[in-house]
C-alpha positions in Angstrom: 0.0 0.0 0.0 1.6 3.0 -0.9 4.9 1.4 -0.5 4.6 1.1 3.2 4.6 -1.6 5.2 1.3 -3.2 6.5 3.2 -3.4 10.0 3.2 0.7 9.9 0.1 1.4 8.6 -1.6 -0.5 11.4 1.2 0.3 14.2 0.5 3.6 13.5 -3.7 2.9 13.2 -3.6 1.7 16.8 -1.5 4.5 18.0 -4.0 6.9 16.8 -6.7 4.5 18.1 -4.6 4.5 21.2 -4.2 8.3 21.5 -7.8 8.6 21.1 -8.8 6.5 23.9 -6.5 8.0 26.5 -7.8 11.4 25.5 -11.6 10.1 26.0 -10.3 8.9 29.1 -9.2 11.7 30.6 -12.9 13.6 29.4 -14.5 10.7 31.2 -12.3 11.3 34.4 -12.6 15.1 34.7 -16.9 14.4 34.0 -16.3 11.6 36.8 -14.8 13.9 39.2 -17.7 17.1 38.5 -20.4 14.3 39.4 -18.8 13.1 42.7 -18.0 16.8 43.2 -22.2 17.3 42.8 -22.9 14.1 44.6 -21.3 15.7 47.7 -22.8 19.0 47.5 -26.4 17.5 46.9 -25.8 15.3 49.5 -24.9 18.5 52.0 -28.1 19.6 50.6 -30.0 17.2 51.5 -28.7 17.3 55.0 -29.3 20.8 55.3 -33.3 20.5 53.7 -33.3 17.6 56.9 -32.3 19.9 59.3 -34.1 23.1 58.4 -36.9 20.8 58.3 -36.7 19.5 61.8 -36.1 22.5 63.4 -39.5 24.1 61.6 -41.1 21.3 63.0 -39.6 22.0 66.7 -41.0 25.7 65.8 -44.1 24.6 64.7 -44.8 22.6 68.0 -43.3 25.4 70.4 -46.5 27.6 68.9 -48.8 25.1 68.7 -47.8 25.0 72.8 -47.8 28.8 73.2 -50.9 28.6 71.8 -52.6 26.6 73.9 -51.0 28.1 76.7 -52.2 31.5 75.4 -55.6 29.7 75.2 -55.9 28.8 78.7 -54.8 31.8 80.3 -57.5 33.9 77.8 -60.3 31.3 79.4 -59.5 32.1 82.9 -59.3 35.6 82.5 -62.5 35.5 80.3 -64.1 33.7 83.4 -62.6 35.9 85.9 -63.8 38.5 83.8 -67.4 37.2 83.5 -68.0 36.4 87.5 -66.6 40.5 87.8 -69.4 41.3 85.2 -71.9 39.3 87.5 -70.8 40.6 90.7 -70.8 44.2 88.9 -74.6 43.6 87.6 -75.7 42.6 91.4 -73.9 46.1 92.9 -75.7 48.3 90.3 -78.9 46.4 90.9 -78.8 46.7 94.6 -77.5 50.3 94.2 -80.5 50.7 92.0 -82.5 49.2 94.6 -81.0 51.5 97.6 -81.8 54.2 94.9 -85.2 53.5 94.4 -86.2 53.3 98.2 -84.0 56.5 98.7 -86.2 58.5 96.6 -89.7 57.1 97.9 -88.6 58.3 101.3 -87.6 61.6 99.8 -91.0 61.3 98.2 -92.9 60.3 101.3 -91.2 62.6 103.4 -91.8 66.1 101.0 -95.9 64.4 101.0 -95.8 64.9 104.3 -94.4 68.4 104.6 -91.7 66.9 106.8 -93.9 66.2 109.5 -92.4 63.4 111.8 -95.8 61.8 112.3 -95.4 59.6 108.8 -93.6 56.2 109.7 -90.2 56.3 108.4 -89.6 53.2 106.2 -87.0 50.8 107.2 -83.7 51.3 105.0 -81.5 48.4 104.9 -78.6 49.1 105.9 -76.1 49.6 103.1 -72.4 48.9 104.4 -72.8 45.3 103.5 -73.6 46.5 100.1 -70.7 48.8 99.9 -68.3 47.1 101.3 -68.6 44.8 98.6 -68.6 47.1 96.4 -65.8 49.0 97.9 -63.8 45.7 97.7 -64.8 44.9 93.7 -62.9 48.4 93.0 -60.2 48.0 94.6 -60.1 44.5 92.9 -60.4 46.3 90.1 -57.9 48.8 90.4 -55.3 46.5 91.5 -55.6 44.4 88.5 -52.9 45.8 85.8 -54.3 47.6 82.8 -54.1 45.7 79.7 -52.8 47.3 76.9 -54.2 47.5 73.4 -57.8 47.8 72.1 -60.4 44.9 72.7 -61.1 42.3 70.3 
């Protein structure tokens, strides 16, 4: 073949051949090396995405437990609040009531022209009934002042 030898031509066939190989080789290796390089970092990833989700969970729970906590103490105040409102409602109405039999004596007594002969009605006495109420305000007033507006 073109006066060469057939030993040459396919010496120098499986050097090129050779050649070629090495170089794919060394394409394969670097694209080798990127993937394990990318293996490592998704697998840091992953451990990260683990651990950002555990600790939303731990957050998750912590409010879940303020919230119940929050709930609880909003019932007992709510209560407290309600048996205030009661006592409250009994004060005015026995205030009401003191009222009421305050102005039929005023009544009686200006019918009379102030004579003393009318019988005086019997006033209950009202200490009990202030006292109580004396002791709901100071209740009251002791109680710290929440801040914001009502729901």
């Amino acid at each position: 073949m073109f006066g060469m030898p057939l030993g040459i031509v396919v010496e120098t066939a499986v050097a090129i051949l050779l050649a070629t190989t090495i170089g794919y080789c060394i394409v394969l290796n670097q694209r080798l090396k990127r993937l394990h390089s990318d293996r490592d970092q998704l697998r840091k990833m992953v451990a990260d995405l683990v651990q950002a989700t555990s600790l939303a969970n731990a957050a998750v729970t912590e409010l879940k437990t303020a919230a119940i906590e929050a709930d609880t103490v909003l019932q007992g105040r709510l209560q407290e609040a309600e048996k205030f409102g009661v006592e409250l409602a009994n004060h005015v109405n026995a205030g009401q009531q003191i009222m009421d039999k305050i102005a039929k004596i005023t009544t009686m007594a200006r019918s009379t022209g102030g004579s003393s002969a009318a019988p005086e009605p019997k006033v209950p006495d009202a200490k009990p009934v202030e006292g109580k109420l004396h002791s709901a305000l100071q209740q009251l007033a002791m109680r710290p002042r929440i801040s914001g507006n009502a729901a």
